[in-house]
C-alpha positions as CSV (number, residue, x, y, z in Angstrom):
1,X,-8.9,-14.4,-20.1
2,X,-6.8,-12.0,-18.4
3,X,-2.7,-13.3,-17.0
4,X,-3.6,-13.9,-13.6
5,X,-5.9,-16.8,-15.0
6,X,-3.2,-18.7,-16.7
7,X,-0.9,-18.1,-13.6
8,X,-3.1,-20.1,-11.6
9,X,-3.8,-22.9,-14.5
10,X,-0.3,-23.0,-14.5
11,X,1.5,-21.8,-11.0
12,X,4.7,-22.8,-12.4
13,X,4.8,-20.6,-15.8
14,X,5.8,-17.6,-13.7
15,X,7.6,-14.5,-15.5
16,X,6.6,-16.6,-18.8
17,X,3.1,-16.2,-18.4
18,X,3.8,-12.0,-18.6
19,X,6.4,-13.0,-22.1
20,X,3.4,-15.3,-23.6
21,X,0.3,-13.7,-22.8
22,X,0.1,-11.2,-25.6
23,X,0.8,-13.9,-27.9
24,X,-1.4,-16.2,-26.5
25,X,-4.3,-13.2,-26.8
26,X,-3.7,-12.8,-30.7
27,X,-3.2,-15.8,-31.4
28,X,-6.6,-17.5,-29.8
29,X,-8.6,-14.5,-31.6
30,X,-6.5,-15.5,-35.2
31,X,-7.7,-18.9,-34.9
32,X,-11.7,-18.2,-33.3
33,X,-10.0,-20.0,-29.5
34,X,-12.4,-17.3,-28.5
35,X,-15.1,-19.4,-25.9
36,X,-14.2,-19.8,-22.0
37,X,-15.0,-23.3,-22.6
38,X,-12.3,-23.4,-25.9
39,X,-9.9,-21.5,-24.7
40,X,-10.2,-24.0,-21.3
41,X,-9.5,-27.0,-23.3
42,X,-6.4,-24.8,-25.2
43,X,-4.6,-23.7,-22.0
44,X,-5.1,-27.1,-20.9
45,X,-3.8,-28.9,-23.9
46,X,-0.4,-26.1,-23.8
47,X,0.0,-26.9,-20.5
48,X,0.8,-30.1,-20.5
49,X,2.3,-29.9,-24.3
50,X,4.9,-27.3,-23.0
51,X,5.4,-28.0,-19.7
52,X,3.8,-25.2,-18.4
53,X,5.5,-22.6,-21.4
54,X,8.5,-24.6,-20.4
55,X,9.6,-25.9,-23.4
56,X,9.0,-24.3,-27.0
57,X,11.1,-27.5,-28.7
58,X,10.9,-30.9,-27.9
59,X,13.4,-32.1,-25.7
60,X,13.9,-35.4,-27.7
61,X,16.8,-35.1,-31.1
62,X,13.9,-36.2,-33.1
63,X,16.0,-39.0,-34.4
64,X,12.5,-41.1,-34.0
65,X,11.2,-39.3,-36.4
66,X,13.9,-39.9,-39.5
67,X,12.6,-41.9,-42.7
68,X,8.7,-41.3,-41.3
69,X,7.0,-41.0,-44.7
70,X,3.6,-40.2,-42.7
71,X,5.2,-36.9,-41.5
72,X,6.7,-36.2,-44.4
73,X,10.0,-37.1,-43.5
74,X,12.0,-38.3,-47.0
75,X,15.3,-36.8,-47.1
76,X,18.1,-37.2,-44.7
77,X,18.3,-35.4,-41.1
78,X,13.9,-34.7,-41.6
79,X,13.3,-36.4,-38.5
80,X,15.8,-33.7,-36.4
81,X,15.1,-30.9,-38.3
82,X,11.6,-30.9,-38.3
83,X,11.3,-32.2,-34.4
84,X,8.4,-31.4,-32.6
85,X,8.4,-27.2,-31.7
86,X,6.0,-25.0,-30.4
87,X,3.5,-25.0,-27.9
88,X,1.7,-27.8,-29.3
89,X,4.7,-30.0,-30.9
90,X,4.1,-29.4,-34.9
91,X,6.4,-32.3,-36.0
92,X,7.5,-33.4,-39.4
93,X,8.3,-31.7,-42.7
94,X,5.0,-31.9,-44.2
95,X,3.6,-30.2,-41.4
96,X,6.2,-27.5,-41.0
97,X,5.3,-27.3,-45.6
98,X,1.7,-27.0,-44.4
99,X,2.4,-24.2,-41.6
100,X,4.4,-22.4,-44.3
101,X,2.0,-22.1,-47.1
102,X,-0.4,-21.2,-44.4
103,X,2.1,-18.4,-43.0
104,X,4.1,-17.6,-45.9
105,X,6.9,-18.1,-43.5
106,X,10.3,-19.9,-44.6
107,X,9.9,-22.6,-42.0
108,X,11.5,-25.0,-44.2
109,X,14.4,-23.0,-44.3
110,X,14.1,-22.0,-40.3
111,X,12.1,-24.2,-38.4
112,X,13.5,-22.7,-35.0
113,X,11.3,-20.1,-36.0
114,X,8.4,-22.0,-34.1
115,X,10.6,-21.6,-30.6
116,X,10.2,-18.0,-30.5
117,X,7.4,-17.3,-27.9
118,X,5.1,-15.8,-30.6
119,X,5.1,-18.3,-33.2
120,X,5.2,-21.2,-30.4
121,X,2.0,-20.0,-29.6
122,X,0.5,-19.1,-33.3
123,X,1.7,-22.7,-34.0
124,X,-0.5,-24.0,-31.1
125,X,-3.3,-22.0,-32.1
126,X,-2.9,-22.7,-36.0
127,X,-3.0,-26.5,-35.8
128,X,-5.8,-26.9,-32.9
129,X,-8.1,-24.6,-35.4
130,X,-6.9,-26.8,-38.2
131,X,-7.3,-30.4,-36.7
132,X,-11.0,-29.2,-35.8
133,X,-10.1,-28.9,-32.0
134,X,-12.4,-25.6,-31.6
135,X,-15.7,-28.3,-32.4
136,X,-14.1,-30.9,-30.0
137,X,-13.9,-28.2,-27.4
138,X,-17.4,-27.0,-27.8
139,X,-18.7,-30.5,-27.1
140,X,-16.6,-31.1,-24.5
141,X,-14.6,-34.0,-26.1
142,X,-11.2,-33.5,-24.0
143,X,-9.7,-36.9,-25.0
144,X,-10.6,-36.6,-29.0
145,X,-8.8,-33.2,-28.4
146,X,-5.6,-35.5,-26.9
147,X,-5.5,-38.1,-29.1
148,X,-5.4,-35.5,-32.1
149,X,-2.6,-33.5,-30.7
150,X,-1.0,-36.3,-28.9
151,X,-1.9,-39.3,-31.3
152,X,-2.6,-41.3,-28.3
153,X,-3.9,-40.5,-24.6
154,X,-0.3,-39.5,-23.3
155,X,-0.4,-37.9,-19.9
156,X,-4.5,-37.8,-20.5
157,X,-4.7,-37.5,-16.4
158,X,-2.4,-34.1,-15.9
159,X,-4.0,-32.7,-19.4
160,X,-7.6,-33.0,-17.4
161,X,-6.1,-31.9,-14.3
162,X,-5.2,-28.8,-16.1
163,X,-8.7,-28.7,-18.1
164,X,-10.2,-28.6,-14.5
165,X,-8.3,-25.8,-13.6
166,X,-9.3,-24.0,-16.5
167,X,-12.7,-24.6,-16.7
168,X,-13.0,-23.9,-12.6
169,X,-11.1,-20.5,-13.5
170,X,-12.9,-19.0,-16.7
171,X,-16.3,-20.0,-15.3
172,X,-16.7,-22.8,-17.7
173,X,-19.8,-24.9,-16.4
């Protein structure tokens, strides 16, 4: 994948394409997002995630998210804290504890750490490899891809609009 092809997958990105695309390069090797036909699904799914590399934190407080025991969310001010961030919304404490050990990163400490454009897109990267995304992809199970990042089939028409795109522009048959 070269810039131009995530310019056209996502026309309104502009100047951010050229400030993401070495990260988005690293990070898909890091995490095997190697395949036209996984990193299709992967541009897709960021597309829509981040509003075309729009948005690196959730725009929501992340109040919802307070006293949420299935994201890890026990103590006091979790559910703003630990709002989703990065390219695909990692949300909750526990998740943020499981990116850390990963990283060895103090992202308990610093969770805006997962706004800056390199770990927005290592984040992405980290939790499609982890959720099993790169299988989904190579099967071609788009919505099983959704409903793991998205917990649901929220915006499930643009995310394929956008997998369309992809597919037509790496060659994916």
């Amino acid at each position: 994948m070269i810039a131009a092809d995530l310019s056209v997958v996502m026309p309104y990105a502009l100047r951010r394409v050229d400030e993401f695309y070495p990260f988005i390069v690293a990070a898909t090797a890091e995490y095997l997002i190697a395949t036209p036909r996984r990193m299709a699904a992967f541009i897709a799914q960021v597309a829509h995630e981040s509003s075309e590399l729009r948005y690196t934190a959730e725009i929501a407080d992340g109040k919802a998210y307070e006293g949420r025991a299935d994201l890890g969310n026990t103590e006091v001010g979790d559910g703003p804290r630990y709002k989703g961030r990065g390219l695909i919304q990692i949300t909750g404490r526990a998740n943020y504890q499981k990116l850390a050990d990963s990283w060895g990163m103090p992202l308990i400490a610093q969770p805006e750490i997962l706004e800056q454009p390199e770990y927005a897109v290592r984040s992405a990267a980290w939790f499609w490899q982890t959720k099993g995304c790169n299988t989904m992809a190579d099967g071609d199970k788009f919505g099983s891809i959704t409903k793991t990042i998205n917990g649901g089939y929220n915006g499930l028409d643009a995310r394929i609009a956008y997998w369309l795109k992809a597919r037509a522009q790496l060659k994916v048959s």
